[in-house]
N, C-alpha and C positions, 0 to 999 in steps of 0.2 A: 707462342704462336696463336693459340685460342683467342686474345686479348685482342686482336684483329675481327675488323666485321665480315662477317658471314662462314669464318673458320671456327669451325667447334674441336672439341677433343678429338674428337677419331681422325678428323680432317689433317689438323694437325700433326696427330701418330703416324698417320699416312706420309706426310712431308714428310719431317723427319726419317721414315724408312727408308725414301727416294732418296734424298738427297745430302742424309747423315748430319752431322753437329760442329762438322770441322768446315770450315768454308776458306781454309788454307789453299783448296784446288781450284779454286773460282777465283781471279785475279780483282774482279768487280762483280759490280748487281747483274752487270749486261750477259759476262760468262755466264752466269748461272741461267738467264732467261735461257738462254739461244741454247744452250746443251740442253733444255727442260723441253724446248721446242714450240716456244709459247712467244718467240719474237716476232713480227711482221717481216713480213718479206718484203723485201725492194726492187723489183723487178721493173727498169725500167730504161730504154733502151732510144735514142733517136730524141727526147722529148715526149716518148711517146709511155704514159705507164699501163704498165701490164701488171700478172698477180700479183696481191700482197699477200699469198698463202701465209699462213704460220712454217717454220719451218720444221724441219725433223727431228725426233727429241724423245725426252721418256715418254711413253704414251699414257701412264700410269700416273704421272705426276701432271701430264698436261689434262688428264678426264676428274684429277682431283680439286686443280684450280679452275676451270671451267665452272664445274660446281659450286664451287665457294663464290665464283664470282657471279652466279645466276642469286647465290644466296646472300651477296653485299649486297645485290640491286635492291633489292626487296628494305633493305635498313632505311628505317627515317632517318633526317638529322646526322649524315655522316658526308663523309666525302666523297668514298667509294659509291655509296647509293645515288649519292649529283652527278659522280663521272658515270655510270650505268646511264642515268638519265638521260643527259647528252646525250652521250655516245648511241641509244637504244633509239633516241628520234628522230636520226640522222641513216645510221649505221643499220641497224634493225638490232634484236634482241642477243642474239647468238655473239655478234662481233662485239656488243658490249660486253657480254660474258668473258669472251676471249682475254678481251682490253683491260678488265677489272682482274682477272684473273691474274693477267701481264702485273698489276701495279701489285697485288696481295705476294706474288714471288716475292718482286724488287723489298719490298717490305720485310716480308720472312727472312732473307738475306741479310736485312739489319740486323734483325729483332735476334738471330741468331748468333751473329758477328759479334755483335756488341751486349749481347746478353740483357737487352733494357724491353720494356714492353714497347706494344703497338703506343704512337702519338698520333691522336686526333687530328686532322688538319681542318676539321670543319666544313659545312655544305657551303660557304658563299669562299671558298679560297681559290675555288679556280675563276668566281667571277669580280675579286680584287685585284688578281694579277690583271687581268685584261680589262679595266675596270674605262680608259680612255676607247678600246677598241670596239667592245658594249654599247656606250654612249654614242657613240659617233657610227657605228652602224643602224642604232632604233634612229639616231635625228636623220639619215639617210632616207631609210626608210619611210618613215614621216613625211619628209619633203615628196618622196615619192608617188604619193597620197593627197597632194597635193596642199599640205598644211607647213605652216612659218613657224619653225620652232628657233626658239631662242634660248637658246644655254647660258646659265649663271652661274660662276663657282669655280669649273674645269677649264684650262685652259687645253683646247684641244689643237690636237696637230694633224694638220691633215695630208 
């Protein structure tokens, strides 16, 4: 679990004490979030959305991922430290923590399951998946600025 950014040994010890080495009682990643109490809440009623609290859960393991997750933000050159980024400039710092924390579980749950280390996914992978969606909201923007952008290469779909 250490092999993960921002979890160190103790952090680590910690999980493991929460949440044990068998993941036979967790049907998926999702079970184990939502029992840890580290899912988002969906509260939303008419069209109209109300809390996304986190919901109820160990509180022990949700104050250890919290942490780990203030402690990915801070990584250069990782993934977790780009979604912190995001999420912290939008969201504010704390919901990033939440959010990063959310993704270092889903991870553990692997890293557990499958007995393989943490894998990298890299700081530019959340902006290749969305890579038309990028593009075509700065040429938006752009335009909105009042300047004539012309794209070569992409074909976009709007």
């Amino acid at each position: 679990l250490d092999t993960e950014p921002g979890v160190d040994k103790r952090s680590a010890q910690d999980m493991v004490a929460e949440i044990g080495v068998e993941m036979g009682q967790f049907p998926s990643h999702k079970h184990l979030c939502s029992w840890a109490g580290i899912s988002p809440g969906n509260n939303e009623s008419g069209g109209k959305r109300r809390s996304g609290r986190t919901t109820k859960g160990n509180k022990w393991l949700k104050a250890i991922l919290v942490e780990c997750g203030h402690a990915a933000g801070r990584t250069k050159n990782t993934y977790l430290g780009s979604q912190y980024a995001r999420l912290a400039s939008r969201k504010g710092r704390k919901r990033a923590a939440v959010a990063v924390g959310h993704s270092i579980l889903e991870g553990a749950y692997f890293i557990i399951r499958d007995k393989v280390p943490h894998r990298e996914l890299g700081v530019n992978y959340l902006n290749e998946i969305n890579k038309k969606h990028i593009i075509r909201h700065h040429v938006r923007r752009l335009e909105s600025l009042g300047l004539k952008v012309d794209i070569q290469g992409l074909p976009l779909v709007a």
